[in-house]
C-alpha positions as CSV (number, residue, x, y, z in Angstrom):
1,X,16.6,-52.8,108.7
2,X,14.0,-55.3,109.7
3,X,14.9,-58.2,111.8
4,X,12.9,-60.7,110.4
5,X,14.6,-61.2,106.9
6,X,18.5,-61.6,105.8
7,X,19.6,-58.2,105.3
8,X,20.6,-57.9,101.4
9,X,23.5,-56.0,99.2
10,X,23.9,-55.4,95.6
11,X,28.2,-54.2,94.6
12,X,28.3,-53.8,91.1
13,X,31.7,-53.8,89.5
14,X,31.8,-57.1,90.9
15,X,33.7,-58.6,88.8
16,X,37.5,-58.0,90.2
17,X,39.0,-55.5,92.9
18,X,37.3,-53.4,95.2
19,X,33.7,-55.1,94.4
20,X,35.0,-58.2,94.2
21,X,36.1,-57.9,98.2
22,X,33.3,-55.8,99.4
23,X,31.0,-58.5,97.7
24,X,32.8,-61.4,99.9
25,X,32.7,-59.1,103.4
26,X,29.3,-58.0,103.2
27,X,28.8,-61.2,103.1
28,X,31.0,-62.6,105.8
29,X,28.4,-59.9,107.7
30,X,25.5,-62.4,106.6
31,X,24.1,-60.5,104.0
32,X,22.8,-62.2,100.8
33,X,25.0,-60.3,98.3
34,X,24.4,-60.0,94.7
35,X,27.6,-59.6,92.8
36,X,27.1,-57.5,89.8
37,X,29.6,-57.2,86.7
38,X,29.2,-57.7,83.3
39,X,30.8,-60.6,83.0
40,X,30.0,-63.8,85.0
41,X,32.9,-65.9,84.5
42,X,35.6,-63.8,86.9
43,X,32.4,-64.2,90.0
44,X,32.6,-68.2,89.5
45,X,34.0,-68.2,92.5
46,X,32.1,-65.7,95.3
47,X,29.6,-68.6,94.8
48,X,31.3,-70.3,97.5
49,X,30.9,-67.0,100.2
50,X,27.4,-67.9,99.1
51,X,27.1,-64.7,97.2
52,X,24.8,-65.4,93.6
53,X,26.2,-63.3,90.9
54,X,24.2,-61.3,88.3
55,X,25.0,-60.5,85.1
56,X,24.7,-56.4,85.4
57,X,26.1,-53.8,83.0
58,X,25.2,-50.2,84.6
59,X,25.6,-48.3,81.3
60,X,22.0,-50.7,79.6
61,X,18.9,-49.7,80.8
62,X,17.4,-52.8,79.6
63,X,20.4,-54.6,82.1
64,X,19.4,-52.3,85.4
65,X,15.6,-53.1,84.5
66,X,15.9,-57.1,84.6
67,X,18.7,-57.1,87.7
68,X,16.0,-55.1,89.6
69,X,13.2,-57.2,89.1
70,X,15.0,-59.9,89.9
71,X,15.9,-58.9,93.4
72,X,13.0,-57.2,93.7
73,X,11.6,-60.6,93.3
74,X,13.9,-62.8,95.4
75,X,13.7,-60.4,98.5
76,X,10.5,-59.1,98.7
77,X,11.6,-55.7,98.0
78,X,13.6,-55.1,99.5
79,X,17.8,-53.7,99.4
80,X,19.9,-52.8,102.7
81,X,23.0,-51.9,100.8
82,X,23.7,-50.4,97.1
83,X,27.1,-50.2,96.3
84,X,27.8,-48.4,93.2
85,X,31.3,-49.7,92.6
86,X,31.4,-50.2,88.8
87,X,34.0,-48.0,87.2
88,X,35.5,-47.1,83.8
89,X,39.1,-46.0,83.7
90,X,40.5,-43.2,81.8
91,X,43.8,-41.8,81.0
92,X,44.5,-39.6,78.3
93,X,45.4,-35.8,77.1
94,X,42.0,-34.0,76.9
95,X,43.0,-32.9,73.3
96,X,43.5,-36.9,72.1
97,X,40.2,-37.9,73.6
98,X,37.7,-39.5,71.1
99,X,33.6,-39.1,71.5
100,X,33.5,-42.8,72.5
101,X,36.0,-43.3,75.2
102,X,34.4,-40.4,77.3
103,X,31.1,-40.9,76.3
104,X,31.8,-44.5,77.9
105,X,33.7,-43.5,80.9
106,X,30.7,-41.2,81.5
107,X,28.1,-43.4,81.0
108,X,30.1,-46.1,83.9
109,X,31.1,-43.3,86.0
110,X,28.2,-41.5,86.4
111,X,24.7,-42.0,84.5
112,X,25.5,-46.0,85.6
113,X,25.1,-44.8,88.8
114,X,22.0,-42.4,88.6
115,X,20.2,-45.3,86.6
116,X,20.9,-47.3,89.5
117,X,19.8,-45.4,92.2
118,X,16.6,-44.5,90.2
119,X,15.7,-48.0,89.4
120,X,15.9,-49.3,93.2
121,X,14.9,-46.2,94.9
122,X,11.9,-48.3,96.5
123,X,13.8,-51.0,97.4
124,X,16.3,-49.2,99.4
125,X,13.7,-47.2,100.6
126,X,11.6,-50.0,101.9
127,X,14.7,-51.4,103.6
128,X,15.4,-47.9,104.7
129,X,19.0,-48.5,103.4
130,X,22.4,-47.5,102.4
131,X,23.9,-46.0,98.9
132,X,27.5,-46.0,98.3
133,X,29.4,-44.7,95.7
134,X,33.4,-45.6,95.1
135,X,34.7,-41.7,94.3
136,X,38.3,-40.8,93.9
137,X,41.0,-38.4,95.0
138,X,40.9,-37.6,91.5
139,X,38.2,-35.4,92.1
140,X,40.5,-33.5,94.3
141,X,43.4,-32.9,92.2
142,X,44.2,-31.9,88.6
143,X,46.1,-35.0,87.8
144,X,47.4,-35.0,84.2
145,X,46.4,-36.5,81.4
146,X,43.2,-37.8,83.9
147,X,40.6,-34.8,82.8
148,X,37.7,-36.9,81.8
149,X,37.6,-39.3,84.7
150,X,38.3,-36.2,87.4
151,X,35.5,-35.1,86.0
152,X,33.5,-38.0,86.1
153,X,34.5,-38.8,89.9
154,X,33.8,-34.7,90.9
155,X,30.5,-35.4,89.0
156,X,29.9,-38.4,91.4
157,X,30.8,-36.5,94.6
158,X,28.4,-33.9,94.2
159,X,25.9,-36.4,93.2
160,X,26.5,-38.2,96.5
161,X,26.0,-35.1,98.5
162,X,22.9,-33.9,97.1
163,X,21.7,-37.4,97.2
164,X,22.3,-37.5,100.6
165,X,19.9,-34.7,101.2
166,X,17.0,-35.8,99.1
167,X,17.1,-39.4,101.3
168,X,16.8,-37.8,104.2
169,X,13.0,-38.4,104.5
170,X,13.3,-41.3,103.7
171,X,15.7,-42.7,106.6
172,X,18.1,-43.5,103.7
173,X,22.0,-42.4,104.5
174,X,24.5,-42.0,101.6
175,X,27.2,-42.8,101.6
176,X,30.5,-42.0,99.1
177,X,33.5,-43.2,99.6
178,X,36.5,-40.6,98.0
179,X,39.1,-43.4,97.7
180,X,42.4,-43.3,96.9
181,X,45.1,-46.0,96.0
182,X,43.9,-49.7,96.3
183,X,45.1,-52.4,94.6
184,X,43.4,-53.5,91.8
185,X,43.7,-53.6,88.0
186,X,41.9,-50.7,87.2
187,X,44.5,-48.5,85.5
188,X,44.6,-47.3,81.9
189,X,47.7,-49.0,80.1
190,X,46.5,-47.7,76.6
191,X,49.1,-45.3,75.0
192,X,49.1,-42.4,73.7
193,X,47.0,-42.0,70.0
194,X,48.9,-42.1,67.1
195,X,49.6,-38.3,66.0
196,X,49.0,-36.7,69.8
197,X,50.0,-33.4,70.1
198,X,51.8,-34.7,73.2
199,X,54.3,-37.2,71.1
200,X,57.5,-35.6,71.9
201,X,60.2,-36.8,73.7
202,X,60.3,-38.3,77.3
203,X,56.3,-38.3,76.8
204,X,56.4,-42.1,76.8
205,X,57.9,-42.1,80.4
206,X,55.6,-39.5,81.6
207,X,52.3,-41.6,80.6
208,X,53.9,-44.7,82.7
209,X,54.6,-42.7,85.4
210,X,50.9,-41.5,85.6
211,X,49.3,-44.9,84.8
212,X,51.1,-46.4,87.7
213,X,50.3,-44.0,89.9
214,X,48.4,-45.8,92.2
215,X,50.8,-49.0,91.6
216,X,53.7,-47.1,93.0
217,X,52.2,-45.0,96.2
218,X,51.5,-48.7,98.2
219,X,48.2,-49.1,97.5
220,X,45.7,-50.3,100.5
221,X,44.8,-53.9,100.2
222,X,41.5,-54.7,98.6
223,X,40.3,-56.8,101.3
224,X,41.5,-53.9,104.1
225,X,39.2,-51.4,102.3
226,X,36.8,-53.6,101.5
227,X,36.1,-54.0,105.6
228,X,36.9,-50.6,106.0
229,X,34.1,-49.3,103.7
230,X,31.3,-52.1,104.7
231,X,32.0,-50.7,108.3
232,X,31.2,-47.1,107.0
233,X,27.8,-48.8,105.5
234,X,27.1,-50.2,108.7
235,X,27.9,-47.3,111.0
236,X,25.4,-45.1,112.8
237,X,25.4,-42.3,114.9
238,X,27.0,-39.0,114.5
239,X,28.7,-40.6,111.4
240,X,25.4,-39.8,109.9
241,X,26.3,-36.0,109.6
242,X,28.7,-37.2,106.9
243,X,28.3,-38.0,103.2
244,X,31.9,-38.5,102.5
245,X,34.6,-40.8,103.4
246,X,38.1,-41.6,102.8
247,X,39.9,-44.6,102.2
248,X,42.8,-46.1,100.5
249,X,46.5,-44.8,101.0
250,X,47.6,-41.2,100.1
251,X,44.3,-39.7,100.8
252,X,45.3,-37.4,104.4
253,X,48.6,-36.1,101.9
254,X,45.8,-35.3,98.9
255,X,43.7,-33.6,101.2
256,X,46.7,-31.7,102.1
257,X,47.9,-31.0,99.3
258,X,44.8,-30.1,97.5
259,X,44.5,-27.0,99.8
260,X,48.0,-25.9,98.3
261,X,47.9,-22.6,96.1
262,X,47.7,-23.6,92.4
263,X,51.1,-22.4,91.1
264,X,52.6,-25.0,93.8
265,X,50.3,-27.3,93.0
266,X,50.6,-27.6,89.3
267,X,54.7,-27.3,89.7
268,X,54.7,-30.1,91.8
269,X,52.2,-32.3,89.3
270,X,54.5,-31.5,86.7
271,X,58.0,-32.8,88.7
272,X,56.4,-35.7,90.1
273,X,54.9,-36.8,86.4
274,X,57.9,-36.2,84.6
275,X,56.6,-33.5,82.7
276,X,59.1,-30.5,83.1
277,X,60.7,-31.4,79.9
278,X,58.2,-32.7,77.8
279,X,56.6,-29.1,78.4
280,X,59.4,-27.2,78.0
281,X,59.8,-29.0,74.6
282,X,56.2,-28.3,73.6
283,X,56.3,-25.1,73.9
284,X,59.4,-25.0,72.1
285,X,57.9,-26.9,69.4
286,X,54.8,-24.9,69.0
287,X,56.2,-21.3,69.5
288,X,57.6,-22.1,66.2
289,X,55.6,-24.8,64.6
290,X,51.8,-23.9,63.5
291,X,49.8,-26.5,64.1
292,X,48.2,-28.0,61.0
């Protein structure tokens, strides 16, 4: 990073949560930060951190294109930090999902992210900068009913880690950050469609018990991760070695329990989600019942 300019950040998801703090730290650091979302009212007020707000939707090429040029513009070409924070929630059965809720998630979760990194490749490069990426323990576990955005987040890590590779001539480091409970408002409080195969009984209590997963496992503070993962961005040395982080709460018992064998593992996903008896009735249902 050169020390004859402000060293500069772009967060997208900026709008709320973990982009919303990492927005206000990096710039506590004296970076000019660009706080990215797709809407502008909820950033009103980073204007005071002196952080200038953009309106930036990751899944619009035609978005990425003018939020580019404008930096590209205002700092000479240059980006220290990328933070690819935007995210799309997703919670539901893998048989009830519709073409346009995971075509959405995906395009958020993952081909935001590529189209990002694509568009200001040269400007990170010229700053000989940092990309970050907010991934998930979900990419870890086989949580129920949370197929499509595990997959997005797995998608994302291996992204990172080849990533990571390709910028090494360049003197770009990459980082992704496998994050697990923070608090913030991203869960999926939609319910169940109407005619799921998965509307028996007690299925109701399962889905809240899965949507408030993170709400109930004392989440980490936004503004404690949001230090936490800026120092990550700004760390050097044998950190380098290292594409992956982890932050937020629950993430040394995920790791642990990810290594478990998979009949354990599923059998204690299905007690802690309530699910024991909503399967047990399923396949009572449908050892019986042809489905029509």
């Amino acid at each position: 990073m050169s020390i004859n300019r402000q060293k500069t950040a772009l967060v997208t998801g900026a709008s709320s949560g973990i982009g919303y703090a990492t927005a206000i730290e990096l710039s506590k650091r004296g970076y000019q930060v660009y706080a990215g979302a797709r809407r502008l009212e909820p950033m009103e007020l980073l204007k005071k951190y002196g952080i200038m707000p953009i309106q930036l939707d990751v899944s619009s090429i035609k978005s990425v294109i003018e939020a580019r040029d404008k930096i590209n513009e205002e700092t000479g070409g240059y980006l220290d930090v990328l933070y690819n924070n935007a995210g799309q929630s997703c919670t539901f059965p893998s048989l009830d999902v519709t073409d346009e809720v995971f075509k959405q998630c995906y395009e958020v979760n993952v081909f935001g992210p590529m189209r990002m990194v694509r568009e200001f490749r040269k400007l990170i490069i010229n700053a000989k900068g940092v990309i970050g990426f907010t991934g998930s323990l979900s990419a870890l576990l086989p949580f129920p009913f949370s197929s499509v955005y595990s997959s997005t987040k797995a998608a994302i890590h291996q992204y990172a880690s080849t990533l990571a590779l390709e910028m090494k001539p360049f003197g770009v480091r990459v980082v992704n950050i496998v994050t697990g409970g923070v608090s913030t408002n991203i869960a999926d409080t939609r319910p169940l469609p109407e005619g799921s195969i998965y509307s028996v009984e007690g299925m109701k209590e399962a889905m809240k018990e899965r949507q408030q997963m993170a709400v109930r496992n004392k989440p980490m503070d936004a503004d404690k991760y949001a230090k936490q993962v800026v120092d990550d961005f700004e760390r050097i040395g044998w950190f380098t070695l290292f594409s992956n982080v982890y932050r937020g709460s629950q993430t040394v018992l995920v790791r642990f329990v990810s290594i478990l064998p998979r009949g354990l593992l599923e059998w204690g996903l299905i007690r802690k989600f309530l699910l024991t008896n909503v399967f047990q009735t399923i396949r009572e249902k449908y050892s019986k019942t042809k489905i029509e």
